[in-house]
Phi, psi and omega in degrees: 000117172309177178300289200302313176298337188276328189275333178310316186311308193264032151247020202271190181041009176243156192238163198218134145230147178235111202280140187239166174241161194239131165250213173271324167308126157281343147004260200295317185265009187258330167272359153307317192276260158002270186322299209286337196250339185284309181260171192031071157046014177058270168282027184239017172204163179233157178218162195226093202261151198238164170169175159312173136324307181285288190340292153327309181298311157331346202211319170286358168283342186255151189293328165290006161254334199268003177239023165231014186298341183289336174247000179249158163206144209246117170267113180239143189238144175270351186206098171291318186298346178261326154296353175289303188302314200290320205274023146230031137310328179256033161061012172258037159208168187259321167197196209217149164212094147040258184055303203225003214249161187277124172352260181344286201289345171306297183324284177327331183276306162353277160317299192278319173253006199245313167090048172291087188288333181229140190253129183198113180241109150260145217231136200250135197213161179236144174292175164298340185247014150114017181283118183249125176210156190262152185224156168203193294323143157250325153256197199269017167231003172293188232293112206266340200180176219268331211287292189307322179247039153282309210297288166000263194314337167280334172278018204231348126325326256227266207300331164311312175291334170290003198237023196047043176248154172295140148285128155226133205277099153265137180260085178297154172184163224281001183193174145318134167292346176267014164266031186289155175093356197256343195201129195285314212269308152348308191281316189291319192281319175286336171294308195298314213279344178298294195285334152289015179260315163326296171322302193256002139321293173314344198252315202207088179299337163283340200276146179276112165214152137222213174214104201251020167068174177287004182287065209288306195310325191300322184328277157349279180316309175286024190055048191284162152241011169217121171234115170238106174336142172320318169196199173298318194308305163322309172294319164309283185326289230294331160345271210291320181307322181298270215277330199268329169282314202275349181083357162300202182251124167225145179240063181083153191230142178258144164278117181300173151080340201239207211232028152228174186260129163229147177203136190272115157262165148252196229254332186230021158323147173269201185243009162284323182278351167271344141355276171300333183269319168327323189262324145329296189298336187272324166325291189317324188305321188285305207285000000 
């Protein structure tokens, strides 16, 4: 059973609302509208799409709303990303999946109306031959430094273990261990990436962790399910290299750590992954 299935599993018999976010494309947000009605059963959800005016229109102009208004509700808004957030701070949605609305002010909102202080999205992505393993950082301000990314790796175990699978750690980092000497930024990346591999030996002498080098594939081959990148930045490329180049997946990414279900797509996700983040989200609502 895959991952994405394992999370599908903990969704049957439960009903949800899931707040979707909206943008400018009309593309992009009709394929949000597709995706929301194509998976998790439909009537056994609701979904509450937030946006502009134009945006709304965008979704009340098509004929799969007008033929689904019993499960859809259309919220417009001048600043969707701060209603999205409050109502599901007052619980009148179950979770938020992105979807159109823009990174930046998401974040920002994050903070402000949620009081989220530290941001860490793990992101579940499949190779091109169907291998699903969870990955981090994606994004470019994430574990920034050896503190953030213990903490990172511990949420990201936390959540592995919730879905009753063994964690197994791969530790990325910018070379070979036989290329110390060769680069400062090379050398600083492979010592770090040693001592969280150190860390959590030292901590919990059962977790399958290693220091898999700049060897993102050996990962793979060994079948890890948590790979976590030198930083965001790194994490980000090898992201976008996987799903938009590479012939991967990525089905959404959970925000770790806090007590609500959120989930990231991009803007310019296909419809399996928003697919996947849908089911994630819905999943997240129960715990």
């Amino acid at each position: 059973m895959s991952i994405l299935e394992k999370f599908y599993q903990r969704t049957k018999n439960i009903e949800v609302k899931i707040g979707i976010g909206l943008g400018d494309s009309k593309v992009h947000n009709i394929k949000l509208l597709k995706a929301a009605l194509s998976t998790l059963e439909p009537k056994r959800n609701s979904f509450f799409f937030f946006g502009s005016k134009k945006s709304i229109d965008h979704i009340f102009d098509n004929k799969l709303f007008s033929n689904n208004k019993d499960v859809i509700t259309l919220i417009e808004s001048d600043d969707p990303t701060f209603e999205i957030l409050n109502y599901l701070k007052t619980n009148q949605i179950s979770s938020v999946v992105r979807g159109n609305l823009g990174s930046t002010k998401f974040l920002q909102g994050l903070h402000s109306i949620l009081n989220i202080v530290v941001i860490n999205r793990l992101a579940l992505l499949e190779t091109f031959t169907g291998y699903q393993f969870f990955f981090g950082p994606v994004g470019i301000d994430e574990c920034i430094d050896f503190n953030s990314k213990i903490l990172f790796v511990n949420k990201a175990i936390n959540e592995i273990k919730a879905l009753n699978l063994e964690p197994k750690v791969s530790i990325l980092s910018g070379g070979r261990i036989g290329d110390m000497g060769r680069n400062p930024k090379v050398d600083s990346s492979i010592e770090e990436a040693q001592q969280v591999v150190d860390h959590f030996r030292a901590n919990n002498s059962s977790l399958k962790i290693e220091h898999s080098e700049i060897l993102i594939e050996n990962a793979i081959a060994k079948k890890t399910n948590l790979i976590i990148a030198p930083d965001g930045i790194t994490g980000n490329l090898i992201y976008r290299t996987l799903v938009h180049l590479g012939g991967g997946k990525a089905y959404g990414a959970i925000y770790m750590g806090i007590d609500r279900a959120i989930v990231d797509t991009s803007r310019v996700g296909d419809i399996s992954e928003i697919r996947g983040a849908l089911i994630l989200a819905r999943s997240l609502s129960t715990r």
